[in-house]
C-alpha positions in Angstrom: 126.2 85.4 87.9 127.9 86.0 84.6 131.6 85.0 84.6 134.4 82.7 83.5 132.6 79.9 85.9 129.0 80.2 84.9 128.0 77.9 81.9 126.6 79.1 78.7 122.9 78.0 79.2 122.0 80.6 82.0 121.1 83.2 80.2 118.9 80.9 78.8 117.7 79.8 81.8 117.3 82.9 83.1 114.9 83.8 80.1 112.7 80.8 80.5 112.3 81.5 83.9 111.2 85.2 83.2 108.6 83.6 80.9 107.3 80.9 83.4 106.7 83.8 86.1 105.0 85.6 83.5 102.8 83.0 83.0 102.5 81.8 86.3 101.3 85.5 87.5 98.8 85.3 84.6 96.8 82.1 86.0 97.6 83.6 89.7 95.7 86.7 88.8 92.7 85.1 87.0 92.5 82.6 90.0 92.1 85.2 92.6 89.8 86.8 91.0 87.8 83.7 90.9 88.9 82.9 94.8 88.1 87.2 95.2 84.3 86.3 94.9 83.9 84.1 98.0 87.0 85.3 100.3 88.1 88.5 101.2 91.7 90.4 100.2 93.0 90.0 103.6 92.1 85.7 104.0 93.9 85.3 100.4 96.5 87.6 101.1 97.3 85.3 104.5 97.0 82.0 102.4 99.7 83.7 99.9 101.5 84.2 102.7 101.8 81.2 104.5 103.2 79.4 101.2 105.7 82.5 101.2 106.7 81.9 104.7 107.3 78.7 104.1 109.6 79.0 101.2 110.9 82.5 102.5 111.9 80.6 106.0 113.9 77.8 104.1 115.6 80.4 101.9 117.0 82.3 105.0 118.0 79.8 107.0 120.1 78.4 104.1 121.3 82.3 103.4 120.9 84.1 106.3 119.3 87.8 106.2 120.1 91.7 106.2 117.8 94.4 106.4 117.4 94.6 102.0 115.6 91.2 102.7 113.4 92.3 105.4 112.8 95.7 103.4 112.1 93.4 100.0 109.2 91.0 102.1 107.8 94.4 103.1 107.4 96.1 100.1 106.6 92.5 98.2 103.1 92.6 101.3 102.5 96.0 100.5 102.5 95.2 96.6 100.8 91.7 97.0 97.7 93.7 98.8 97.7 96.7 96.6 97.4 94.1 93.4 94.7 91.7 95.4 92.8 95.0 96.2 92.7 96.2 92.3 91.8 92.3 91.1 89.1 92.6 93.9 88.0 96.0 92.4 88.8 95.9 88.7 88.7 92.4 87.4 92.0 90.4 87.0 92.4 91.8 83.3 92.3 95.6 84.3 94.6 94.5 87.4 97.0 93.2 85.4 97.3 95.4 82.2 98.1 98.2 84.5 100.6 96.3 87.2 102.4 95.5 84.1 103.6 99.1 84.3 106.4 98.2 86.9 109.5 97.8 85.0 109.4 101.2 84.3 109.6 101.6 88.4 112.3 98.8 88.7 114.7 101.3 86.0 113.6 104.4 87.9 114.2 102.7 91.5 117.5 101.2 90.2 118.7 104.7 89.1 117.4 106.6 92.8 118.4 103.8 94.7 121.4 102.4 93.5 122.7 104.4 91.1 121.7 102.2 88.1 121.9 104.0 84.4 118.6 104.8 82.6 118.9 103.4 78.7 117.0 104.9 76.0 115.1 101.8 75.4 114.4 101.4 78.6 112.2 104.8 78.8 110.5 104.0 75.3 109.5 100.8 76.4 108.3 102.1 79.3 106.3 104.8 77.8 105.2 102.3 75.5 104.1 100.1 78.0 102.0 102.7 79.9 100.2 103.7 76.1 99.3 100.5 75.6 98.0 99.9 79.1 95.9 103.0 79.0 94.6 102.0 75.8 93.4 98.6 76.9 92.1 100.0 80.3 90.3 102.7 78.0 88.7 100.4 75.4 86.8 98.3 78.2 
């Protein structure tokens, strides 16, 4: 996306957006765990779903597909019932602190997969990210 064509704000954009995921995954977590206690993993993971269908089914008819996206939607089901498991099992807090682990996975998986370069401050943040987790998992 970077280039001579793209305007100076994206970056920007692309920051703000980072955040309102971030944010957005925060309430999503604490509300399943509240949604958890009267429905089970498997009827919140289909709700999830059907609003992912829906905007999923829009986005590929406009795109098309190859098999990356069908290999993305499922390792994004496997993920989404892995997480709703733990929230089920450990509180949306505990869920969280330790999911927050995965950009270490998205450096490794970049440098297996496709040949993406491991920084320095990728791997201390990284490290630092599982210290912190294990100390917040540890304290409660």
């Amino acid at each position: 996306m970077n280039g001579p064509l793209s305007p100076s704000w994206m970056p920007n954009l692309g920051f703000a957006l980072a955040i309102a995921a971030s944010v957005l995954w925060g309430l999503t977590y604490c509300l399943d765990e509240r949604v958890l206690s009267s429905l089970s993993v498997f009827k919140l993971y289909f709700l999830h779903c059907l609003c992912g269908a829906l905007v999923a089914g829009v986005i590929l008819l406009v795109q098309g597909d190859s098999p990356a996206t069908l290999v993305s939607f499922d390792t994004a089901k496997a993920a989404a019932l892995s997480i709703l498991g733990s929230i089920r099992l450990l509180g949306a807090d505990k869920s969280a602190v330790l999911e927050i682990s995965y950009p270490l996975f998205v450096a490794l998986f970049s440098v297996l997969f496709f040949k993406g370069q491991l920084q320095l401050p990728v791997v201390l943040g990284g490290i630092f990210i599982f210290i912190g987790s294990a100390i917040i998992v540890l304290a409660k």
